[in-house]
C-alpha positions in Angstrom: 0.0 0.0 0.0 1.2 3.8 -1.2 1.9 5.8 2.5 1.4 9.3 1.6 0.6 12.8 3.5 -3.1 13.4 3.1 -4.4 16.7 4.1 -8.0 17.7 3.5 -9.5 21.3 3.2 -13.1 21.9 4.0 -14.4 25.4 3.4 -17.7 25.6 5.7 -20.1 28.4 5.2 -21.5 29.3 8.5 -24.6 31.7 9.0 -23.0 35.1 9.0 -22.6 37.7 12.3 -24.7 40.5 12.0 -23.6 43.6 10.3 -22.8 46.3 12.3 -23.4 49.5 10.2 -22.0 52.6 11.2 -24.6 55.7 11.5 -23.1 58.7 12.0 -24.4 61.6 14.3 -24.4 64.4 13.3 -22.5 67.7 15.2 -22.4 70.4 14.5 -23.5 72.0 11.8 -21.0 73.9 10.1 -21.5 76.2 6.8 -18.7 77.4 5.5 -20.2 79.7 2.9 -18.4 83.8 3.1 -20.8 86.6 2.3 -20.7 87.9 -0.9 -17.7 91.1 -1.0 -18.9 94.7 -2.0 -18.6 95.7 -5.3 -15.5 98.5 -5.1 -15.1 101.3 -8.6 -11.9 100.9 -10.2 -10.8 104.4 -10.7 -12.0 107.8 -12.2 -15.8 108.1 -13.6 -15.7 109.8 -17.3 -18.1 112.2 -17.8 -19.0 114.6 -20.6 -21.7 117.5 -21.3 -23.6 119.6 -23.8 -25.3 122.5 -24.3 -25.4 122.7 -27.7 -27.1 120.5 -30.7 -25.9 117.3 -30.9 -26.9 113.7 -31.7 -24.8 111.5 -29.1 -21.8 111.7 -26.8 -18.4 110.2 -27.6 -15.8 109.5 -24.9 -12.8 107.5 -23.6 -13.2 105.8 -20.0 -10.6 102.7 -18.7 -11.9 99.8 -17.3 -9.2 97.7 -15.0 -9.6 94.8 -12.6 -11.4 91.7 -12.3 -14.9 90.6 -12.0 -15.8 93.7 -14.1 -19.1 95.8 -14.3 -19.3 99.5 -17.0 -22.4 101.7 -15.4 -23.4 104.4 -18.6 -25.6 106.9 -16.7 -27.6 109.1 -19.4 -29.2 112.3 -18.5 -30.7 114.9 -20.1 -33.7 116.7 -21.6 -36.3 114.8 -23.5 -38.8 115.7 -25.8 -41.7 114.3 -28.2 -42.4 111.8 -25.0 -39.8 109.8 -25.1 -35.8 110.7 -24.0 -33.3 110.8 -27.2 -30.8 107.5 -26.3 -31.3 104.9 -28.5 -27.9 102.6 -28.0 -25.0 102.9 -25.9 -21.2 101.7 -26.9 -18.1 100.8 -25.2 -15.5 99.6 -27.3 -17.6 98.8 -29.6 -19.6 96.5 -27.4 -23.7 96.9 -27.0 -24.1 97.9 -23.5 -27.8 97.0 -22.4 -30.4 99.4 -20.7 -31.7 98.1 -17.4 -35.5 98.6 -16.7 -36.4 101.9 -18.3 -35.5 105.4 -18.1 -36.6 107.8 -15.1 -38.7 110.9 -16.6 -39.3 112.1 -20.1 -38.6 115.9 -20.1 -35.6 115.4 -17.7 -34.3 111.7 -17.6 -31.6 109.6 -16.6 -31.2 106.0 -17.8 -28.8 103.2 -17.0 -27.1 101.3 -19.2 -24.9 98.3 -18.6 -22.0 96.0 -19.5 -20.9 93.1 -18.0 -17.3 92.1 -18.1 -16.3 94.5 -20.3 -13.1 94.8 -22.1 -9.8 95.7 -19.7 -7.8 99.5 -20.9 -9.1 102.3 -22.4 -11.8 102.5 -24.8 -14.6 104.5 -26.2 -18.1 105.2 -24.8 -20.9 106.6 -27.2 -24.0 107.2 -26.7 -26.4 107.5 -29.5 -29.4 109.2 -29.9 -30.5 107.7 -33.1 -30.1 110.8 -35.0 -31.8 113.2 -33.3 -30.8 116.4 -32.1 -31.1 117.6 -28.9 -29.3 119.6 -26.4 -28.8 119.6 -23.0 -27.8 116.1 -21.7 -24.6 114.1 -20.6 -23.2 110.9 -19.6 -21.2 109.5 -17.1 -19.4 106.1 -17.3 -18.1 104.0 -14.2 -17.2 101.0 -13.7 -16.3 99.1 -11.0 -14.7 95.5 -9.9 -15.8 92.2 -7.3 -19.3 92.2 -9.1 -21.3 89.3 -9.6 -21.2 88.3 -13.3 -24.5 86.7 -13.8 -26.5 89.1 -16.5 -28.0 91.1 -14.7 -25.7 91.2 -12.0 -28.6 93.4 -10.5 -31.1 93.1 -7.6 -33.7 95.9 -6.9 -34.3 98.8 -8.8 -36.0 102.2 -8.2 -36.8 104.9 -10.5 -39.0 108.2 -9.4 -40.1 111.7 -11.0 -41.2 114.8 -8.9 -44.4 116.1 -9.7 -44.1 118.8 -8.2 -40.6 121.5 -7.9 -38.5 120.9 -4.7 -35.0 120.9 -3.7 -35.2 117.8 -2.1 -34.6 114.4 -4.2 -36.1 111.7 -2.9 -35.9 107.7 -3.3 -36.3 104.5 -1.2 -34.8 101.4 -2.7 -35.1 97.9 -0.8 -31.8 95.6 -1.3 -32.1 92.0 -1.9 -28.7 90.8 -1.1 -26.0 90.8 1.2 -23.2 93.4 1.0 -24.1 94.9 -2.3 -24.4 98.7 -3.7 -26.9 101.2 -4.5 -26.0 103.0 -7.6 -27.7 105.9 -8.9 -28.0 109.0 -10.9 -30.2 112.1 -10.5 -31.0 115.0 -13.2 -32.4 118.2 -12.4 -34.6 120.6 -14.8 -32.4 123.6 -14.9 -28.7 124.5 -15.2 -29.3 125.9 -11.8 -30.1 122.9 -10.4 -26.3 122.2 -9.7 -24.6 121.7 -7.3 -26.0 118.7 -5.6 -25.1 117.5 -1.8 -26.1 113.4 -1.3 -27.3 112.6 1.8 -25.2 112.0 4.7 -23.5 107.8 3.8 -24.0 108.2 -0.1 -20.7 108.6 -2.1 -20.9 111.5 -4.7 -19.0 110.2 -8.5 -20.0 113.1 -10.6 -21.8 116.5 -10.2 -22.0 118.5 -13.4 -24.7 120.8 -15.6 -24.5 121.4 -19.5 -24.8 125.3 -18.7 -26.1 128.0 -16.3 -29.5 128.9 -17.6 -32.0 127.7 -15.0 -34.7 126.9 -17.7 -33.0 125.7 -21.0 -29.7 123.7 -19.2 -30.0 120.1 -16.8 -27.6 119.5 -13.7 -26.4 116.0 -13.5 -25.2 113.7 -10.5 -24.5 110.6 -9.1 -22.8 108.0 -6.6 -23.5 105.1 -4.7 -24.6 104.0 -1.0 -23.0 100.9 0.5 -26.0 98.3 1.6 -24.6 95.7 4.3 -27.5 93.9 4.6 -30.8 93.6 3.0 -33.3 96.0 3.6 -34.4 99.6 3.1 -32.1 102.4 2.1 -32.9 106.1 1.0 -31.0 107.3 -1.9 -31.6 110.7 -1.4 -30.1 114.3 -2.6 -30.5 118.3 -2.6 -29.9 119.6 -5.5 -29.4 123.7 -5.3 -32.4 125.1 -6.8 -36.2 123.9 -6.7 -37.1 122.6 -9.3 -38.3 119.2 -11.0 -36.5 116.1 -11.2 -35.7 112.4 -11.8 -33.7 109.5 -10.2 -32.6 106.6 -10.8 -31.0 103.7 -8.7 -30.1 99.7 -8.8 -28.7 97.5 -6.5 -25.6 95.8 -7.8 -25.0 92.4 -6.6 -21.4 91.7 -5.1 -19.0 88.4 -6.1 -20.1 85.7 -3.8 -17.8 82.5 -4.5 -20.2 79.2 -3.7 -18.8 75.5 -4.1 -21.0 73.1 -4.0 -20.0 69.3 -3.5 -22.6 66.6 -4.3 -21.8 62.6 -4.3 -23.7 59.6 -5.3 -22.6 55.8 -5.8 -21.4 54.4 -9.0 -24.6 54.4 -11.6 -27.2 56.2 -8.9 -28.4 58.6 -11.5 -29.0 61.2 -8.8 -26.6 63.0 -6.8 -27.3 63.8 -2.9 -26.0 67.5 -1.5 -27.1 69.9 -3.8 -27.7 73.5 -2.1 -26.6 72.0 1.0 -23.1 74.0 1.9 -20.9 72.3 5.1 -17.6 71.0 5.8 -18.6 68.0 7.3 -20.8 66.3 4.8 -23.7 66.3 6.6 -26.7 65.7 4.8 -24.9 65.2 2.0 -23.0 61.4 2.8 -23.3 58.4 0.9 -22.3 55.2 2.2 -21.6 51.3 0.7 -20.3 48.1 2.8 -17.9 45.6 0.6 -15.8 42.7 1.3 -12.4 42.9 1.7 -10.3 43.4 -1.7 -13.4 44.9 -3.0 -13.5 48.8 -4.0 -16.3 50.7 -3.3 -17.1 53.3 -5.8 -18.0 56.8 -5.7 -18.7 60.3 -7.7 -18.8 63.7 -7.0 -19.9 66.4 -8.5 -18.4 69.8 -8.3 -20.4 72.7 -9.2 -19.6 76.9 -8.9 -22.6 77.7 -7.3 -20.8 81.3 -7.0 -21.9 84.5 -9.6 -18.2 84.4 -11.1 -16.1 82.3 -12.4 -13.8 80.1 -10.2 -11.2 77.7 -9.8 -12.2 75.1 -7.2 -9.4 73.4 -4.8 -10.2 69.6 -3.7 -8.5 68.1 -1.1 -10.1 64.8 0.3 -8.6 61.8 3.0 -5.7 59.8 2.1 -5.7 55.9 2.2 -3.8 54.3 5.0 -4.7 51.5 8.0 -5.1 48.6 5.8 -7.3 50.5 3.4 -6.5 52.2 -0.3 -8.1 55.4 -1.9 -8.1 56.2 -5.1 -8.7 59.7 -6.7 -9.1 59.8 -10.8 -10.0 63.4 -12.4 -13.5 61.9 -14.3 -15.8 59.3 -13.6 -15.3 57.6 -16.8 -12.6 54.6 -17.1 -10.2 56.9 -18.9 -10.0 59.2 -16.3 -6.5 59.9 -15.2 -4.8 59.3 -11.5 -4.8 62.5 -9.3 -4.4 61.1 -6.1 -1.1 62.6 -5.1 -2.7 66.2 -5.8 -5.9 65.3 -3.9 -4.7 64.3 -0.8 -1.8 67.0 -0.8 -4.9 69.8 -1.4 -3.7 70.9 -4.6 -5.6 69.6 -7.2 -8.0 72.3 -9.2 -10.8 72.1 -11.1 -10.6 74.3 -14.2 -12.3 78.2 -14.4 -15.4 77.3 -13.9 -18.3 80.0 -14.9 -21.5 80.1 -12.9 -23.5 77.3 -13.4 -21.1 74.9 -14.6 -19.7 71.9 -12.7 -17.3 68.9 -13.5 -16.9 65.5 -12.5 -14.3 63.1 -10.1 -14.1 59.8 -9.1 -13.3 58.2 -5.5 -12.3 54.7 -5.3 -12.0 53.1 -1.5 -11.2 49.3 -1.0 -10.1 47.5 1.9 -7.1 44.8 2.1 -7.5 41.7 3.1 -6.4 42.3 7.1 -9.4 44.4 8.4 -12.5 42.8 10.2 -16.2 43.0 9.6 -17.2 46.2 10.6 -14.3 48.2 10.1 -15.1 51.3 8.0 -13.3 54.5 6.5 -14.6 57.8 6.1 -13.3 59.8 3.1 -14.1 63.7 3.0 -13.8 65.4 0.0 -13.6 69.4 0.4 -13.9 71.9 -2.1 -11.8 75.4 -1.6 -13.1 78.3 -3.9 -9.7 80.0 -5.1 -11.6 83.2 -5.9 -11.9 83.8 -2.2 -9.7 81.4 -0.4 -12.5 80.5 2.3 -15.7 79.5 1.1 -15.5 75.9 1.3 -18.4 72.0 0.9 -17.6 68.9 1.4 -19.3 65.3 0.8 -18.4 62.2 2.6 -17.8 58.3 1.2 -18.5 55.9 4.2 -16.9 52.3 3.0 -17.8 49.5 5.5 -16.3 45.9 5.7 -18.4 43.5 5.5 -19.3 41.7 8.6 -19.7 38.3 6.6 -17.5 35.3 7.9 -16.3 32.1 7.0 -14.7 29.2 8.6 -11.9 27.9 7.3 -10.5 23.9 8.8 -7.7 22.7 8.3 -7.0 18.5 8.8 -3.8 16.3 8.6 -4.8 12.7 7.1 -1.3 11.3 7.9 1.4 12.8 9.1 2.7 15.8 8.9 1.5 19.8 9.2 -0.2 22.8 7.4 -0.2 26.2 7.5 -2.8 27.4 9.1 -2.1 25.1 11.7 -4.6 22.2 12.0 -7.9 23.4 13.4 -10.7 25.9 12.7 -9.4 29.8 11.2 -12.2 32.4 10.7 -11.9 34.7 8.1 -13.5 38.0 7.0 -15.3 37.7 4.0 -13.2 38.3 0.9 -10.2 37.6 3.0 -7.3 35.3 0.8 -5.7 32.8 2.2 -2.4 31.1 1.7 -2.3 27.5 2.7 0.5 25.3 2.8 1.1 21.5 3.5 4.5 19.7 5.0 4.8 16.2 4.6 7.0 14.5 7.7 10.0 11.9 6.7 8.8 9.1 5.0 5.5 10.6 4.0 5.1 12.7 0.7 2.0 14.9 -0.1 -1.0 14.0 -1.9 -3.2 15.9 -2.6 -5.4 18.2 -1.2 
């Protein structure tokens, strides 16, 4: 008869422990979301005036910084019902008018460019041909604007009925840390000078001549609004007489990033509109095996009113478990994982509105029990302001599923494992071995 080492391996499937899942609690809630900045002018307002027949106004102005906004203020004298400015210029560029004009016979409109070319270029304003005397313009432009079109909130417009030296308007703000802009025009060369109200910032102050019946005076500036509310943009202007103002509420830059997550192939992502750097609310979670990954996308969208480049830093791997970081949730997306977990990885400029795509891929090694489980935090940074930060979280659980694993000597001679009963997390691999004492050689398993 053959003597031979005989080893037997029996792989027994027992009923499995219960699953432990991790629920987190929530703390406390933190929103890191900075207000949105006052808009701030860039530099000198252009201005220009006339007495005398004329069809439009043509003048240079500079426009410098970033997150740009050109204000065109027209005022003047209006006749046959209707005020004479039919299209405003810069650089060649269509500025738009926003709501219309304040007053006929003495009127001041707003027009508007968003983003509009950096250096120095021409303003016109046109007056489709017709003549008319007695108006000017003023151009300013200013910087840390939202650039959404309009980049506007509330507006106000309101003629006097009646001839006073007091010029009165109430404007209610929508938005947080934005500006009152406005412009008045008074019927009568002797209207000028005016004196805002005590908090407004006076830009331009100006009349197209002396006569206190045939000439306009012209002014303008701005009042800060910290919060939203009520505000009077109010002025004297030097004689009594009629007039009309005008006034908007420009919107400052507010940077937004907003981080949303789903699993692999959920059609829907979870966290939109919800802003907080510990992805509360906004969490999505998946329990694996060992050696399986777990998979999971994020979104990243500006949810900001300018353009931005978004910073993502998220958790590294590490204690038995591996994550992986790729720059689009497609299979051909490339490796970032370095840049992620150092913090330095950005999204391209992205304008308002517009998001992109990463993906997160989390597996545990073969060592880690049932119930272990990582958490991985993605953060976004928005470079625009530095601060304003979201984040989503990827909870990856091991499975608590066991097996038993028995090892038997039919002979003599040993294994590794040793002989007996080993229990194993599943998805665990396992290297066996079998050493057959003198005189005995192995067989088989």
């Amino acid at each position: 008869m053959l003597r031979r080492l005989a080893t037997n391996k029996k792989l027994l499937v027992i009923v499995p422990l219960v699953l432990a899942l991790v629920t987190m609690v929530a703390g406390t809630w933190q929103v890191a979301v900075a207000a949105p900045s006052t808009p701030v002018i860039d530099g000198a307002v252009s201005t220009i005036t006339n007495s005398e027949d004329h069809t439009g106004h043509s003048f240079s102005h500079t426009v410098s910084g970033t997150n740009r906004l050109l204000l065109v203020f027209a005022h003047g004298e209006g006749d046959q019902g209707t005020p004479h400015v039919s299209s405003v210029t810069y650089g060649g560029q269509s500025l738009t008018e926003y709501t219309s004009c304040a007053g006929v016979l003495d009127y001041v409109c707003i027009w508007y460019l968003v983003n509009p070319p950096l250096g120095t270029n021409t303003v016109v304003v046109d007056y489709g041909g017709r003549t008319t005397d007695n108006s000017g313009a003023a151009a300013i432009s200013y910087t840390g604007v939202a650039q959404t079109d309009p980049p506007f909130g509330a507006t106000s417009t309101k003629v006097a009925s009646s001839k006073s030296t007091a010029i009165t308007l109430s404007i209610t703000t929508q938005f947080t840390n934005s500006l009152i802009v406005g412009g008045v025009t008074g019927d009568g060369g002797d209207t000028y000078p005016f004196a805002p109200t005590s908090g407004q910032t006076e830009r331009w102050d100006m009349q197209s001549g002396t006569g206190p019946s045939q000439d306009t005076g012209y002014a303008g500036g701005e009042l800060a609004a910290p919060t939203a509310g009520s505000y009077n943009f109010n002025w004297t202007q030097n004689a009594s007489d009629l007039w009309s103002v005008a006034a908007i509420e420009v919107k400052g830059v507010e940077y937004k990033p907003d981080n949303k997550i789903r699993i692999k192939d959920e059609g829907t992502y979870t966290g939109n509109d919800i802003y907080n750097t510990t992805g509360t609310d906004q969490t999505k979670s998946q329990t694996v095996d060992n050696n399986v990954k777990a998979t999971y996308e994020i979104e990243i969208e500006n949810d900001g009113n300018a353009p931005d480049n978004i910073t993502i830093i998220g958790t590294a791997g590490g204690g038995g478990w591996t994550v992986t970081y790729y720059d689009d949730i497609g299979p051909t997306g490339a490796e970032i994982t370095a840049q992620v977990t150092a913090g330095t990885w950005p999204t391209e400029t992205l304008a308002p509105g517009v998001s992109r795509e990463i993906r997160v891929e989390v597996t545990p090694d073969g060592t880690l029990a049932g119930g272990s489980f990582k958490d991985v935090l993605v953060t976004s940074t928005s470079a625009g302001d530095g601060v304003t930060q979201d984040a989503v979280k990827a909870t990856t659980t091991v499975s608590g599923i066991t097996y038993n694993l028995t090892m038997a000597v039919n002979g003599s001679g040993s294994t590794t494992p040793a002989v007996g009963v080993h229990t194993y997390a599943s998805g665990t691999e396992v290297n066996i071995t079998a050493t057959a004492d003198p005189g005995w050689v192995f067989d088989g398993w």
